[in-house]
Backbone as CSV, one residue per row, in Angstrom:
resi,resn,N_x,N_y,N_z,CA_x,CA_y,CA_z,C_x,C_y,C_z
1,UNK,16.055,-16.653,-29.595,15.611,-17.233,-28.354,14.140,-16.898,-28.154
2,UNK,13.004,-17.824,-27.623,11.962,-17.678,-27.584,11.942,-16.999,-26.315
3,UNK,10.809,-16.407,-25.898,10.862,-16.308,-24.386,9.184,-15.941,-23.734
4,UNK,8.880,-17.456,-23.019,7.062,-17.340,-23.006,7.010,-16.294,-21.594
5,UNK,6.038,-15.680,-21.446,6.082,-14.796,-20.273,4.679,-15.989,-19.961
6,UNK,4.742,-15.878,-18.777,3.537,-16.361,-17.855,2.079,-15.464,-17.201
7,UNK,1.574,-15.247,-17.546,0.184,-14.263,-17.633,0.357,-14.070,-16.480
8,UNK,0.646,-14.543,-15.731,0.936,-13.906,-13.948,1.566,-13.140,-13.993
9,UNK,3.315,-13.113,-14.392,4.028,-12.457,-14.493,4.083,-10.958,-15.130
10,UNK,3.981,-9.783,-14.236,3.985,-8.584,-14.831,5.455,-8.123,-15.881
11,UNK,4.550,-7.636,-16.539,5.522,-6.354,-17.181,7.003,-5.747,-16.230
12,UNK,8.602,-5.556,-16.594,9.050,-4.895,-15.883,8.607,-3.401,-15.920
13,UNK,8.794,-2.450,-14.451,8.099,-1.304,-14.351,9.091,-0.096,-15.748
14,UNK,8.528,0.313,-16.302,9.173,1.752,-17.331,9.206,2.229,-16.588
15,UNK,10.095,3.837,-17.266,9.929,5.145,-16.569,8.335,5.744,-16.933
16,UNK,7.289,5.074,-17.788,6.206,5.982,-17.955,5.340,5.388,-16.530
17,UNK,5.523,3.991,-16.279,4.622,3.208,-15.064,5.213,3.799,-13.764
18,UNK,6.382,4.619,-13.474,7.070,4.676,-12.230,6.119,5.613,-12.178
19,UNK,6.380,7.307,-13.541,5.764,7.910,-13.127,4.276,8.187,-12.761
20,UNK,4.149,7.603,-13.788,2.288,7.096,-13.326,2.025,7.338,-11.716
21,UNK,2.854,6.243,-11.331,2.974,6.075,-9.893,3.273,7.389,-9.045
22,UNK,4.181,7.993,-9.222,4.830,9.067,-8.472,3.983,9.923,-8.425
23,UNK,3.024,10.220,-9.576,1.701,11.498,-9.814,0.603,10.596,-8.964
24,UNK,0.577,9.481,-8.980,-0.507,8.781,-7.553,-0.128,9.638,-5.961
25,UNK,1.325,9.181,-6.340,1.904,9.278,-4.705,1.705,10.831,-4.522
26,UNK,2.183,11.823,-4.975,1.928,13.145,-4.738,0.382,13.201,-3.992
27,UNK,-0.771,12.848,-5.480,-1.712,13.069,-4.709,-2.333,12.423,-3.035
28,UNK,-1.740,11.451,-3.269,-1.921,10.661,-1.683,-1.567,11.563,-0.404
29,UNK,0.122,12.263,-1.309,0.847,12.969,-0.106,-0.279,14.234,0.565
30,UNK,-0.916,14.581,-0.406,-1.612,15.250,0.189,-2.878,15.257,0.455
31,UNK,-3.246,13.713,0.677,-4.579,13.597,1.629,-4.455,13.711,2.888
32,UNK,-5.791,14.326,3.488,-5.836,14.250,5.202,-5.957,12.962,5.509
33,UNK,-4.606,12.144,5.537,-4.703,10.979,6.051,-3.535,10.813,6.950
34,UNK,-3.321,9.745,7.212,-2.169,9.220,8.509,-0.733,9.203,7.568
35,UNK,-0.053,9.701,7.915,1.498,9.463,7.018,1.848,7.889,7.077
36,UNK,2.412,7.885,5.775,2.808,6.373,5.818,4.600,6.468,5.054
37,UNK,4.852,5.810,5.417,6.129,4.937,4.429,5.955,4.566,3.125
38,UNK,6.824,5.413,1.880,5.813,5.128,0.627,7.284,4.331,-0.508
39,UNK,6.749,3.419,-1.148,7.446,2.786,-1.843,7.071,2.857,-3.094
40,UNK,7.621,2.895,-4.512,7.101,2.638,-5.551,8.176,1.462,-6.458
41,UNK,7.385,0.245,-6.709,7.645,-0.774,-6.950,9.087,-0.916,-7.992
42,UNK,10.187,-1.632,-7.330,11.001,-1.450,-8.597,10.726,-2.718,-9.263
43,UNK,9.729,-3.623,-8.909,9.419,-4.756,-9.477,8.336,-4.779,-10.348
44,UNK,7.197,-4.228,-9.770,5.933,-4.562,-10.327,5.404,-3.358,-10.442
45,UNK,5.213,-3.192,-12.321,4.644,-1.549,-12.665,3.542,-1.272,-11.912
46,UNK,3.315,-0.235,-12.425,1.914,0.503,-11.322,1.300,0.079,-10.197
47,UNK,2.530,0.426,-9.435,2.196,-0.046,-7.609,2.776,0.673,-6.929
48,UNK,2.142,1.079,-5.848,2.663,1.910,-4.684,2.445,1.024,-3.192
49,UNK,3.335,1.108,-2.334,3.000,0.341,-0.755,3.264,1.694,0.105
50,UNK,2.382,1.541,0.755,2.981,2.759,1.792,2.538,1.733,3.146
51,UNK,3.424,1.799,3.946,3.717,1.508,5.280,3.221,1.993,6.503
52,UNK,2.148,2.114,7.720,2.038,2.758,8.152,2.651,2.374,9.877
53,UNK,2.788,3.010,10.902,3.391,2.699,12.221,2.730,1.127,12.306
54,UNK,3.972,0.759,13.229,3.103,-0.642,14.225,2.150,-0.424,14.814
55,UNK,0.774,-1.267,14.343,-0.524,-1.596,15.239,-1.430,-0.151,14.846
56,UNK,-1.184,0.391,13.730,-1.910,1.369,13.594,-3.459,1.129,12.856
57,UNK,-4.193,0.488,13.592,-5.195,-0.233,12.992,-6.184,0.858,12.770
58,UNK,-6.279,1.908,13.588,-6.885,3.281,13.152,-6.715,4.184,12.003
59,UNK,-5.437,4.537,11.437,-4.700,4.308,10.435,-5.434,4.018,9.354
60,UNK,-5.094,2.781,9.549,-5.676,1.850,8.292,-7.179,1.454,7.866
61,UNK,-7.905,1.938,8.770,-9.190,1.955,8.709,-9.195,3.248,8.026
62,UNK,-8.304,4.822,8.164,-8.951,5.624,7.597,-8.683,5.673,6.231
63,UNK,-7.191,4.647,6.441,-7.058,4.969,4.588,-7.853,3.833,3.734
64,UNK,-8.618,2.867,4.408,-9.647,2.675,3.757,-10.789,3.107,3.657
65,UNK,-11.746,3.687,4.482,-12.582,4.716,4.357,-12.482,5.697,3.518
66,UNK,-11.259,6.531,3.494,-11.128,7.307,1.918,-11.708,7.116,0.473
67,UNK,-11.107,5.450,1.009,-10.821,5.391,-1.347,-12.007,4.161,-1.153
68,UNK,-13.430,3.784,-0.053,-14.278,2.930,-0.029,-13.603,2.045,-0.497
69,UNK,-12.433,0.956,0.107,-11.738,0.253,0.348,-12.058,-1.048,1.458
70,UNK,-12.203,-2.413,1.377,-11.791,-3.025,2.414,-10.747,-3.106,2.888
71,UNK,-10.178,-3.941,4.298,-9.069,-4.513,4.695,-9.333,-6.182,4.974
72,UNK,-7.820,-6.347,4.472,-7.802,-7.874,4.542,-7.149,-8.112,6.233
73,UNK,-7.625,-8.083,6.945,-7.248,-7.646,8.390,-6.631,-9.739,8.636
74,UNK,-6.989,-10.686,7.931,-6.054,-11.835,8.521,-4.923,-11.959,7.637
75,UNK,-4.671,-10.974,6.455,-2.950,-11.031,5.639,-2.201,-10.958,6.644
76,UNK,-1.885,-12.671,6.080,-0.383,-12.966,6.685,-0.545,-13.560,8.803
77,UNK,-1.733,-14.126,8.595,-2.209,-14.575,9.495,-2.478,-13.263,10.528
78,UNK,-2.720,-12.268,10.463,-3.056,-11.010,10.809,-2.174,-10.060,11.250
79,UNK,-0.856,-10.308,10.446,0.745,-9.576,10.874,0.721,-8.642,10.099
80,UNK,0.399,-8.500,8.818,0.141,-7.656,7.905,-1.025,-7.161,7.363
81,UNK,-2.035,-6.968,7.798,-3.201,-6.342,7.204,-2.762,-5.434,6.169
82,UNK,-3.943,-5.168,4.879,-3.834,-3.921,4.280,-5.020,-4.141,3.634
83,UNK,-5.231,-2.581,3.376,-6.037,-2.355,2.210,-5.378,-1.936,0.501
84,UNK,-6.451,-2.177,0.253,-5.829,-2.213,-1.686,-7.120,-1.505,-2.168
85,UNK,-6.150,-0.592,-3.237,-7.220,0.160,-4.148,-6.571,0.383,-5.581
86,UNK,-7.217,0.725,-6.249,-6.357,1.792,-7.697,-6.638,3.252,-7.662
87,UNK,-6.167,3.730,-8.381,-6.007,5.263,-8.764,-5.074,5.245,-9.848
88,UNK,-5.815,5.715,-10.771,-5.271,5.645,-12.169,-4.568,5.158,-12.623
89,UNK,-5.315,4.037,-12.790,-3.998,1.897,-13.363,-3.231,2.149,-12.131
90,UNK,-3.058,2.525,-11.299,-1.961,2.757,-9.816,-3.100,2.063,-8.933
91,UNK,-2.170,0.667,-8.521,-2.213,-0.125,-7.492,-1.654,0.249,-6.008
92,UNK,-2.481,0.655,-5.021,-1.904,1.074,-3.940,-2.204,0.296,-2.581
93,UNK,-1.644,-0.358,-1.999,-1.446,-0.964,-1.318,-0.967,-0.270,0.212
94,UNK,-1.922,-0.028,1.492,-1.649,0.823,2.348,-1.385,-0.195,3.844
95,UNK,-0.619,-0.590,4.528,-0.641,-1.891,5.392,0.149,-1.249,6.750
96,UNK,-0.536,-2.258,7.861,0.439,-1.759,9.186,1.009,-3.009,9.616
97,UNK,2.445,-3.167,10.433,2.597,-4.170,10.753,2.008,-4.527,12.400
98,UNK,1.434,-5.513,12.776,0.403,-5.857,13.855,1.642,-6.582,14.753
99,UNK,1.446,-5.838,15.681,2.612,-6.631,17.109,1.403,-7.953,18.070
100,UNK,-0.243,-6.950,18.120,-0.709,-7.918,18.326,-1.397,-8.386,17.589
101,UNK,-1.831,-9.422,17.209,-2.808,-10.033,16.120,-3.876,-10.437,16.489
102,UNK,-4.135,-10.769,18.391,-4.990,-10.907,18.057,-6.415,-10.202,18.451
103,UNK,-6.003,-8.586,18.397,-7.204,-8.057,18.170,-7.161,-7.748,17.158
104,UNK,-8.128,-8.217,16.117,-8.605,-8.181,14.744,-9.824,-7.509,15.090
105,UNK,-9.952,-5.836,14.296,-11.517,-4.893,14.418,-12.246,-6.216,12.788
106,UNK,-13.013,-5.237,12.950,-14.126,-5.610,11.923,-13.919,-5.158,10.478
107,UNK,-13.894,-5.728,9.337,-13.988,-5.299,8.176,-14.318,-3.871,7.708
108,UNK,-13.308,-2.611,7.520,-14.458,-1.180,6.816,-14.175,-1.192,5.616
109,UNK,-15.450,-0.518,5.473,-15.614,-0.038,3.992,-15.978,1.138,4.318
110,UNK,-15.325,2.243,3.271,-15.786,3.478,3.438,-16.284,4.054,2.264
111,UNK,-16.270,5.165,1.969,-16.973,6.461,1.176,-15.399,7.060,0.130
112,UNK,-15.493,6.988,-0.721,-14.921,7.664,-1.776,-14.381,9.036,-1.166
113,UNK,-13.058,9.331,-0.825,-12.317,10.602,-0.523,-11.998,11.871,-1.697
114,UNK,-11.549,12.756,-1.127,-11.568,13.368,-1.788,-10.441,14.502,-1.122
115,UNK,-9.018,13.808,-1.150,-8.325,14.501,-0.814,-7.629,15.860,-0.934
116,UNK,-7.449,16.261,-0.063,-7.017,17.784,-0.465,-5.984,18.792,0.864
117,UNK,-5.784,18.138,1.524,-5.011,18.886,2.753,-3.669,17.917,2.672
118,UNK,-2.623,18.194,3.189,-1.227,18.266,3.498,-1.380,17.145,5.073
119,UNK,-0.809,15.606,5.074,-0.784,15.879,6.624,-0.119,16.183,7.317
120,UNK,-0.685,16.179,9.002,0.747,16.843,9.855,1.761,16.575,9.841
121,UNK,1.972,14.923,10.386,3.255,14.310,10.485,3.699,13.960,8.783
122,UNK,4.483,14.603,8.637,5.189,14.469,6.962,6.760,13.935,7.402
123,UNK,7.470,14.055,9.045,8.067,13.842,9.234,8.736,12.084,9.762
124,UNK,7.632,11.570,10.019,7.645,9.754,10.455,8.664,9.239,9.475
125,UNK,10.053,8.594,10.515,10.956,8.128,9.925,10.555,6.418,9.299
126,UNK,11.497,6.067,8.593,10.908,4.771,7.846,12.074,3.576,8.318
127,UNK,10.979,2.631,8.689,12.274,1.700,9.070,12.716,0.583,7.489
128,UNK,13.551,-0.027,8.154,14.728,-0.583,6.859,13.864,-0.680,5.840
129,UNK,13.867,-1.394,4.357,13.280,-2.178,4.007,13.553,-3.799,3.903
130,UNK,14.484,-3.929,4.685,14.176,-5.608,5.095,12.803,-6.100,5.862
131,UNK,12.395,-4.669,6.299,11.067,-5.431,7.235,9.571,-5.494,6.640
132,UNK,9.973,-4.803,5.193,8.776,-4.768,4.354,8.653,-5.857,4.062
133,UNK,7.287,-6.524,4.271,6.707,-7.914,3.687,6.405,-7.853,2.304
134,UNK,5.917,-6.789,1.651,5.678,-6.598,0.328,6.751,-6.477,-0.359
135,UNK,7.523,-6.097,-0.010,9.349,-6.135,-1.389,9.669,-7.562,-0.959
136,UNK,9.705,-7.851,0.294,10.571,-9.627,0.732,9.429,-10.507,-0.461
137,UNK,8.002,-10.111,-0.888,7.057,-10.967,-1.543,7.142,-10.765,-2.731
138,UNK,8.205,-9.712,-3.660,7.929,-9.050,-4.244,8.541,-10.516,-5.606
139,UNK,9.258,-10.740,-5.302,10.405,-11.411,-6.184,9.345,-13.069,-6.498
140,UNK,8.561,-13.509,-5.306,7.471,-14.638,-5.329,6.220,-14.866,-5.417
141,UNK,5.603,-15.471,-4.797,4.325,-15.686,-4.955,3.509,-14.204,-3.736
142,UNK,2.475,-13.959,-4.225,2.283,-12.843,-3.719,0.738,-13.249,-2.958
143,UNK,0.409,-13.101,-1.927,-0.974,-13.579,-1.463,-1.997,-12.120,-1.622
């Protein structure tokens, strides 16, 4: 049986791409940043989503400021903002879900982090993952 893969179409994730990932996520866990909801892709190798509270647009400004990151602040007509970065072939993807949309801040870009502290809240419970937009996108077309 032949079988053409489509250059879009990733690789399924190994156990060497999960862990890849998991040695990302550690170090994340312990940046001075905002706790998030952290996922590592059972679809698409070297990717991490972490989730952060509703409307946490402060948040998400700092975890782009860290890794000198933009945000795509109209993803998903401005319901889903996130920022995107790498860290070692690790795709990380950091997003809040927006109750209101339509205060949209301004585009940041920040300064290269350099994490190293534990944050406070390690405790922020995670809601389902039916409400993740990134696993519901995960299986289709991905914007």
């Amino acid at each position: 049986m032949n079988v053409i893969v489509n250059s879009r179409t990733p690789a399924p994730p190994t156990p060497v791409t999960q862990q890849r990932s998991a040695r990302v996520l550690v170090t994340l866990l312990g940046a001075d940043l905002p706790a998030a909801c952290w996922d590592i892709s059972a679809v698409l190798p070297d990717r991490l989503d972490g989730m952060l509270p509703e409307d946490d647009r402060a948040g998400l400004t700092q975890w782009a400021a860290a890794f000198g990151a933009d945000i795509d602040w109209q993803r998903h007509g401005g319901r889903y903002p996130r920022t995107t970065f790498t860290i070692n072939e690790v795709t990380v993807n950091v997003w809040a879900p927006m109750a209101d949309t339509q205060a949209t801040p301004t585009v940041a870009t920040g300064q290269a982090g350099n994490p190293t502290s534990i944050p406070d809240d390690t405790t922020q419970a995670c809601p389902e993952i039916a409400h993740h937009p990134e696993r519901a996108s995960d299986g289709g077309g991905r914007s």
